[in-house]
C-alpha positions as CSV (number, residue, x, y, z in Angstrom):
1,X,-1.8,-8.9,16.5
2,X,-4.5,-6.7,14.2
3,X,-5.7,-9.3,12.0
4,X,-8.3,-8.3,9.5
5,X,-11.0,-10.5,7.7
6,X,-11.2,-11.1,3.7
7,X,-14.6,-9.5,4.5
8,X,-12.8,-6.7,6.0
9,X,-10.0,-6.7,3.8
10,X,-12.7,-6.3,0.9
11,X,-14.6,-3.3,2.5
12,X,-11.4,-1.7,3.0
13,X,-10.4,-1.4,-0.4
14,X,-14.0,-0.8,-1.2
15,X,-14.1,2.6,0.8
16,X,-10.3,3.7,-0.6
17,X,-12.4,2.8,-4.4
18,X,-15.2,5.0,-3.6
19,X,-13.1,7.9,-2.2
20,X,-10.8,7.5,-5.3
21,X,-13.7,8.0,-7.5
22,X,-15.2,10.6,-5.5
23,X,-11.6,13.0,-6.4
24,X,-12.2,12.2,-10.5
25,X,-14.9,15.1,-9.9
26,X,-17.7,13.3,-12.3
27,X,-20.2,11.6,-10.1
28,X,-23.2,10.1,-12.2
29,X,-26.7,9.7,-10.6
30,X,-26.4,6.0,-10.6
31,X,-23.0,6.1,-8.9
32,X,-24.8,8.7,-6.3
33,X,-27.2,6.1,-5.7
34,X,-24.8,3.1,-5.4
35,X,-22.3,5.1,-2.8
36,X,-25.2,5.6,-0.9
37,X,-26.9,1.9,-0.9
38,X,-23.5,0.9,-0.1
39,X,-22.7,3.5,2.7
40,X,-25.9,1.8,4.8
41,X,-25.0,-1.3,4.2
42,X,-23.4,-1.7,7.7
43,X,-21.5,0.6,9.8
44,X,-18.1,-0.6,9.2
45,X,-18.5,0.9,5.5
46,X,-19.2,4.0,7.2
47,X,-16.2,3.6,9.8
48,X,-13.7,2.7,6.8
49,X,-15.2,5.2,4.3
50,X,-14.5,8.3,6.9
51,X,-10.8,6.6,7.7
52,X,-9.9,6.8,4.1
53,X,-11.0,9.9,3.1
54,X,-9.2,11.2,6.4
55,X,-6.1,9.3,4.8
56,X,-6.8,11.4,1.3
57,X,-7.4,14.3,3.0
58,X,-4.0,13.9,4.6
59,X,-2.2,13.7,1.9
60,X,-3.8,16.2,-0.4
61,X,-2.9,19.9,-0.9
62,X,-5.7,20.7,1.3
63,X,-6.0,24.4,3.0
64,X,-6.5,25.3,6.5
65,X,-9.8,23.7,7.6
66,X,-11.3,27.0,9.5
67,X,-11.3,28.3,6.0
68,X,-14.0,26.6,4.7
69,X,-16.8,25.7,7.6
70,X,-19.0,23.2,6.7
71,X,-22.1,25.4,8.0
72,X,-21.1,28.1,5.5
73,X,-20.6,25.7,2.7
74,X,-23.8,23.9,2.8
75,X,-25.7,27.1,3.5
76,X,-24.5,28.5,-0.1
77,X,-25.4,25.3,-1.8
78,X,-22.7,25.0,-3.8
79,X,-22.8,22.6,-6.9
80,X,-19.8,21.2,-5.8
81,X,-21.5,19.5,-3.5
82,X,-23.1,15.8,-3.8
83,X,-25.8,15.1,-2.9
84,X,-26.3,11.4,-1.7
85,X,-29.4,10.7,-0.4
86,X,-32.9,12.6,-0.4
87,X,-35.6,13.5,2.6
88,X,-37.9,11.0,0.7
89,X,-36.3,8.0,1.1
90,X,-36.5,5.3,3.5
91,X,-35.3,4.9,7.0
92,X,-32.0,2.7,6.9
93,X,-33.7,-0.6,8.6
94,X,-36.6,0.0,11.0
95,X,-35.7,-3.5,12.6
96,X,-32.6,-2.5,13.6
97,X,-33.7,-0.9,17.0
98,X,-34.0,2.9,17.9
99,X,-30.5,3.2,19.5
100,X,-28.7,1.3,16.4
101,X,-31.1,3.0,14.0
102,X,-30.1,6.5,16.0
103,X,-26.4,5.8,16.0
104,X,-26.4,4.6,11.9
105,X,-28.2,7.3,11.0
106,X,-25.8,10.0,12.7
107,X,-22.9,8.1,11.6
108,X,-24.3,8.1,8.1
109,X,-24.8,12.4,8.4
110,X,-21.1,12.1,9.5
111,X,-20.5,10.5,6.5
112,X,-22.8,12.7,4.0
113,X,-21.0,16.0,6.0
114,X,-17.3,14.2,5.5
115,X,-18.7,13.5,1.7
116,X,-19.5,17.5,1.0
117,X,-16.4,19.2,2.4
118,X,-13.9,16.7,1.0
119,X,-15.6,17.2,-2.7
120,X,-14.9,20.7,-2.1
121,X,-11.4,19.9,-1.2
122,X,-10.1,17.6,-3.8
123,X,-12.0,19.7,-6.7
124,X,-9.8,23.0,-6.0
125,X,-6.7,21.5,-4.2
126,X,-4.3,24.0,-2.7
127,X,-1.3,23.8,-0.8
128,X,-0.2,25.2,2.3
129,X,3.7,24.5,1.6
130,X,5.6,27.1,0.5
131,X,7.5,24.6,-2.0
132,X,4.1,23.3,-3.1
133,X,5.2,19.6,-1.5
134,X,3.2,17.3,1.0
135,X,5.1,15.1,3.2
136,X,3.1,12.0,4.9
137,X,4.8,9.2,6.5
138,X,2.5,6.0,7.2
139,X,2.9,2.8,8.6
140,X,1.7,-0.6,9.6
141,X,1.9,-3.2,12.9
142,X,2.8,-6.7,12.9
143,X,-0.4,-8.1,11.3
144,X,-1.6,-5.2,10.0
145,X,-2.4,-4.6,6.2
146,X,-3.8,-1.3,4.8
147,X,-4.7,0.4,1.0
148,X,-3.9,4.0,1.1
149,X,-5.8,6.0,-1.7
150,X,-3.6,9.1,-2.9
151,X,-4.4,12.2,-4.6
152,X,-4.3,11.6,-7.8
153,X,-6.0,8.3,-7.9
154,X,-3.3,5.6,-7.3
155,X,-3.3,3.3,-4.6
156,X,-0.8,1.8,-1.7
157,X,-1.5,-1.5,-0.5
158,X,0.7,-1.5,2.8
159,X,1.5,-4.7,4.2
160,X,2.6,-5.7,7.7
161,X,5.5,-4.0,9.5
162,X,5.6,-1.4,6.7
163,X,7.0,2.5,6.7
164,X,6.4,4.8,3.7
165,X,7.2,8.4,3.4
166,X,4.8,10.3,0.3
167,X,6.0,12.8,-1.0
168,X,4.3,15.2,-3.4
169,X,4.9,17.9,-5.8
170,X,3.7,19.8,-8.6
171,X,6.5,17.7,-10.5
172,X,7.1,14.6,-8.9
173,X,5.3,11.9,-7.2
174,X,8.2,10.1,-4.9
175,X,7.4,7.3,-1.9
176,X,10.2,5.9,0.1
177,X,9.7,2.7,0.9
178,X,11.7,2.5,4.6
179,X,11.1,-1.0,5.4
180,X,8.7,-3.4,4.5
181,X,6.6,-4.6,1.3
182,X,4.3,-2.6,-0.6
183,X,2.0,-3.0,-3.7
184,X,1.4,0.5,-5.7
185,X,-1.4,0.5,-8.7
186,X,-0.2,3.9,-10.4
187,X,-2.4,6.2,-12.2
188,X,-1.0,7.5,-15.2
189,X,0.4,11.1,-15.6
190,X,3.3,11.7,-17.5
191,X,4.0,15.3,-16.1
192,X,4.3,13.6,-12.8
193,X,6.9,10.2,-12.8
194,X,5.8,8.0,-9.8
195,X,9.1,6.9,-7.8
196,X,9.5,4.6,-5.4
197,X,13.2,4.9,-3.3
198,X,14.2,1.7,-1.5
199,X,17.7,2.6,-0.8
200,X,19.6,3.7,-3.3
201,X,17.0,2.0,-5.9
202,X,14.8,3.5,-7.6
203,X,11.6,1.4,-9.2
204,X,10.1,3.7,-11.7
205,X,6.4,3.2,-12.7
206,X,5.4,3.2,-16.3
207,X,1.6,3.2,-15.6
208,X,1.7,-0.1,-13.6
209,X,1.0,-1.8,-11.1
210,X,3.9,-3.6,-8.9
211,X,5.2,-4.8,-6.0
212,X,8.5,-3.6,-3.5
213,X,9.7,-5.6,-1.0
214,X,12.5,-4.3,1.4
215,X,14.2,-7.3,3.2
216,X,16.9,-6.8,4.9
217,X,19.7,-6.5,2.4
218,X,17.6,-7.0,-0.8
219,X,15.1,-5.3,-2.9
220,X,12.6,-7.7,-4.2
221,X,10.5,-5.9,-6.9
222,X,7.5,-7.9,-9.2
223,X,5.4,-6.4,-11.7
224,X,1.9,-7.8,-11.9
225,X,0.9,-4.9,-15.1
226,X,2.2,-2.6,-17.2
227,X,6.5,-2.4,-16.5
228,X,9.1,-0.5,-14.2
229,X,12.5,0.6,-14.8
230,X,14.8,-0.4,-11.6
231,X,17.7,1.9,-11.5
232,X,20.3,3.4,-9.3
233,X,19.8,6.6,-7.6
234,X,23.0,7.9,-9.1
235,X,21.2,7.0,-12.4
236,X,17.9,8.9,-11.5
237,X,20.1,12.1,-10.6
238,X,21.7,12.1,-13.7
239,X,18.9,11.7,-15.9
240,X,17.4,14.6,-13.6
241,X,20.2,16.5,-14.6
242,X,20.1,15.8,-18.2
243,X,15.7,17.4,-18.0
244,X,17.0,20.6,-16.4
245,X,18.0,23.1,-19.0
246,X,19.3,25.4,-16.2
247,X,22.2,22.6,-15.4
248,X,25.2,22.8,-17.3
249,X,25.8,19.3,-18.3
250,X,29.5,18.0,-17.7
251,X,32.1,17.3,-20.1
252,X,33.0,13.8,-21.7
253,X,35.4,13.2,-19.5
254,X,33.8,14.6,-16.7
255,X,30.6,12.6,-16.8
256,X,29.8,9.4,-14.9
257,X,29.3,6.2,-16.2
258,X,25.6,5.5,-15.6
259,X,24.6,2.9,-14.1
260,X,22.5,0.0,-16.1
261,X,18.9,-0.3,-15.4
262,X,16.5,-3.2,-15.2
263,X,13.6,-3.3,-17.4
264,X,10.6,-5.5,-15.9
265,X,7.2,-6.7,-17.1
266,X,3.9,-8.2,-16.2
267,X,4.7,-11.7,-14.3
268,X,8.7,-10.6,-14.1
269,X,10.9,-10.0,-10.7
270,X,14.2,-9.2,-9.8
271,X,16.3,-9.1,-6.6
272,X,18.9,-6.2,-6.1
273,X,21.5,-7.0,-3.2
274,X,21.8,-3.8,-1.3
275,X,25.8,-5.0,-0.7
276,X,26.9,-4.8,-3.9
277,X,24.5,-3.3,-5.8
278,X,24.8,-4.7,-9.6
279,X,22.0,-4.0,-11.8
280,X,23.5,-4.9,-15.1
281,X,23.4,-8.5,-13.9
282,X,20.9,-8.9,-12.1
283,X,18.7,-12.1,-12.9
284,X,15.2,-11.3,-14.0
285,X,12.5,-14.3,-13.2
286,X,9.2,-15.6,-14.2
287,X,7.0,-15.5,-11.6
288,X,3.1,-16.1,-11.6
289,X,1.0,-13.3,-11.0
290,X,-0.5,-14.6,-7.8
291,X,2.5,-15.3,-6.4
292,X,3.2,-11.8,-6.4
293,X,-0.1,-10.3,-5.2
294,X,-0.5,-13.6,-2.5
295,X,0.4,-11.3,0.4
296,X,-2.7,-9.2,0.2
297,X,-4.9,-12.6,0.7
298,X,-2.7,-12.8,3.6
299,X,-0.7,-16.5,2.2
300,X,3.3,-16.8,1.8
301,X,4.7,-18.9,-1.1
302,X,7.7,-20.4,-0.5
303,X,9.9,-21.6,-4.0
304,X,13.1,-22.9,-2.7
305,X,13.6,-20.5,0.0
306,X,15.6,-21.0,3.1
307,X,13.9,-21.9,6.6
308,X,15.3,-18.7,8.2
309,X,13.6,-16.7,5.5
310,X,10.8,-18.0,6.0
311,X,10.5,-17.9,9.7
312,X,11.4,-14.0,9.1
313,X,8.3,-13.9,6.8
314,X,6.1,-15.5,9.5
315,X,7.2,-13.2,12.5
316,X,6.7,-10.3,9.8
317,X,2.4,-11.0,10.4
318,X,2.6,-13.1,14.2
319,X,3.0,-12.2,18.0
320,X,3.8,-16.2,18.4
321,X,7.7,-16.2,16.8
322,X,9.5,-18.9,15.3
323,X,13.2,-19.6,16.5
324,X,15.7,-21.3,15.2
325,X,18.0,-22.9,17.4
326,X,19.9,-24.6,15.4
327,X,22.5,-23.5,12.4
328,X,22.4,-26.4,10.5
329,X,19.0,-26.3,9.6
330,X,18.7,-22.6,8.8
331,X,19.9,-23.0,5.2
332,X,16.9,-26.4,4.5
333,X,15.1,-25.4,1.4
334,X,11.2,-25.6,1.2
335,X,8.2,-25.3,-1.1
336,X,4.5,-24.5,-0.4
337,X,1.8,-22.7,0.3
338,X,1.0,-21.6,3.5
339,X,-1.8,-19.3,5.7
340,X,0.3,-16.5,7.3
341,X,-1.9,-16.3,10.4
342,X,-1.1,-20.0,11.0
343,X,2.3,-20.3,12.5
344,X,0.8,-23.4,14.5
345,X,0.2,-25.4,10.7
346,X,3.5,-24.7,9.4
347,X,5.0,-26.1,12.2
348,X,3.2,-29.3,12.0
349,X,3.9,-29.1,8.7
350,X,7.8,-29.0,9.4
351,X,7.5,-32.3,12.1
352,X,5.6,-34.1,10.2
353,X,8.0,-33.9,6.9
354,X,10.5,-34.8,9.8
355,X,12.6,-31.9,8.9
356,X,12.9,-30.8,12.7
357,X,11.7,-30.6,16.1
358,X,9.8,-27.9,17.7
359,X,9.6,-26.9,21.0
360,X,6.5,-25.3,22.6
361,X,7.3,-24.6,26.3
362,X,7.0,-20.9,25.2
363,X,3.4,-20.1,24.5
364,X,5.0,-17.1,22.7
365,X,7.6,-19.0,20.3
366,X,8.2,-22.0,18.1
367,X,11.9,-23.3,19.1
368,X,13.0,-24.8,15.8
369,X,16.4,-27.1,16.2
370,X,17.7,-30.2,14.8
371,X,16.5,-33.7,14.7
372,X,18.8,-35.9,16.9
């Protein structure tokens, strides 16, 4: 199981910030400064700074790399180019030892070199589609939890046992959410809507920031700012249809029905079954804002929710399973609060309430059943 550290889970989404900021193009002398300080920090900033602008560079309109050597680009000294740190200043940490010091400071060039070519890259993006579209398909372990930066300055937070597919145009900004539970923080541009297909639903972003969570059969989706329109895919088309000047639209008797769509707000969630898909009815619910967001600190809250779900949501982040062995206690409701890298506290939890038994002969599973 990859299991990452708050510390780690911090200088992640530190490194996606910085790279994110790096695209907006204006880079102050004092931000110059700070990237820098925080660059030689320790060589993990380094490590995740490079692995998310390799992510953005992925995913960008970016040109054929033997197009733009970096020899030739820092020999023209173009302006384009930041400059983070000067001959002048300090070594990094003398203490450190010459083979650390020699293998910081060359990861750190590494670093400065990745800085100046992707500058170059993000300020004059180009694609090398013929439909002007980028596909990227990304996806997470058991355990693992990453924040993807994209193009245009929003942000993917990718929890375990996740698959997206990105998908980029001049027009549309569209990720399909295959399996799994994601958190999106959307920048704003109204030229561009920002989808997100689970199914045949579509969550539309509003300037927000939400979460998707595709489970099986349902389509849990929570705003924690701005709103989202849930809708059919049938409805998305239509509207489509409706924009495009070029499509003749069809007759009164012709048309379909479309579909009713959800409206949701900050602290709101609703569930769409994918059975029988009804979004006119579907219940919309309070919920707290960190509730919502508790994944990312790597905690499940559990309101009311069924033992087998919530075994499913502890296997979702563990190599150690839980099993249940027993039907009758699938459907036993429970509450709380609970660390999702400790299977081994849950279960105590469970046996202590004296809600069942667990057995342990298996190093690798939890063997849930019945009291007698």
């Amino acid at each position: 199981m990859v299991h990452f550290t708050q510390k780690q889970i911090a200088i992640i989404e530190e490194a996606s910030d910085w790279v994110c900021r790096l695209d907006q193009g204006q880079f102050t002398d004092q931000e110059k400064t700070l990237l820098a300080d925080w660059l030689r920090t320790s060589p993990e900033h380094i490590r995740e700074f490079l692995l998310a602008t390799a992510t953005f560079h992925e995913l960008g309109h970016i040109k054929d790399l033997n197009t733009l050597p970096l020899e030739e680009i820092l020999r023209n000294g173009s302006s384009e180019i930041i400059t983070l740190l000067r001959s002048e200043q300090k070594p990094i940490n003398s203490s450190l030892g010459t083979q650390k010091t020699r293998y910081f400071a060359g990861a750190m060039a590494a670093a400065v070199a990745c800085l100046a070519v992707l500058t170059v890259f993000f300020i004059n993006p180009t694609s090398n589609n013929k439909d002007n579209q980028d596909t990227i398909t990304l996806a997470t372990h058991k355990g693992e939890q990453r924040s993807i930066p994209l193009p245009d300055g929003s942000v993917i937070h990718l929890n375990t046992q996740s698959n997206v597919i990105i998908k980029y145009t001049d027009t549309d900004r569209m990720i399909e959410l295959s399996s799994g539970e994601a958190m999106f923080k959307v920048a704003h541009d109204p030229s561009r809507p920002f989808r997100v297909m689970t199914g045949d639903t579509i969550t539309e972003a509003i300037g927000t920031t939400f979460n998707v969570y595709h489970q099986h059969n349902r389509i849990n989706v929570a705003v924690i700012e701005g709103k989202v329109a849930v809708k059919s895919v049938q409805n998305d088309v239509f509207n489509l249809k409706q924009q495009n000047e070029d499509t003749p639209l069809p007759s009164s008797e012709e048309a379909p029905v479309k579909p009713s769509q959800i409206i949701l707000t900050a602290g709101e969630k609703t569930t769409i079954n994918k059975v029988n898909i009804t979004y006119k009815n579907a219940e919309i619910k309070q919920v707290p804002l960190e509730a919502i967001s508790s994944w990312r600190d790597r905690r499940i809250i559990f309101e009311d929710q069924p033992l087998q779900l919530v075994a499913q949501e502890f296997n979702r982040y563990n190599t150690t399973q839980i099993i249940i062995n027993d039907p009758q206690i699938m459907n036993i409701k429970l509450n709380g609060v609970f660390d999702a890298d400790n299977p081994e506290a849950f279960i105590k939890f469970l046996e202590i309430s004296g809600i069942v038994k667990a057995d342990r002969n298996n190093k690798d599973k939890f063997v849930l059943s019945a009291l007698e």
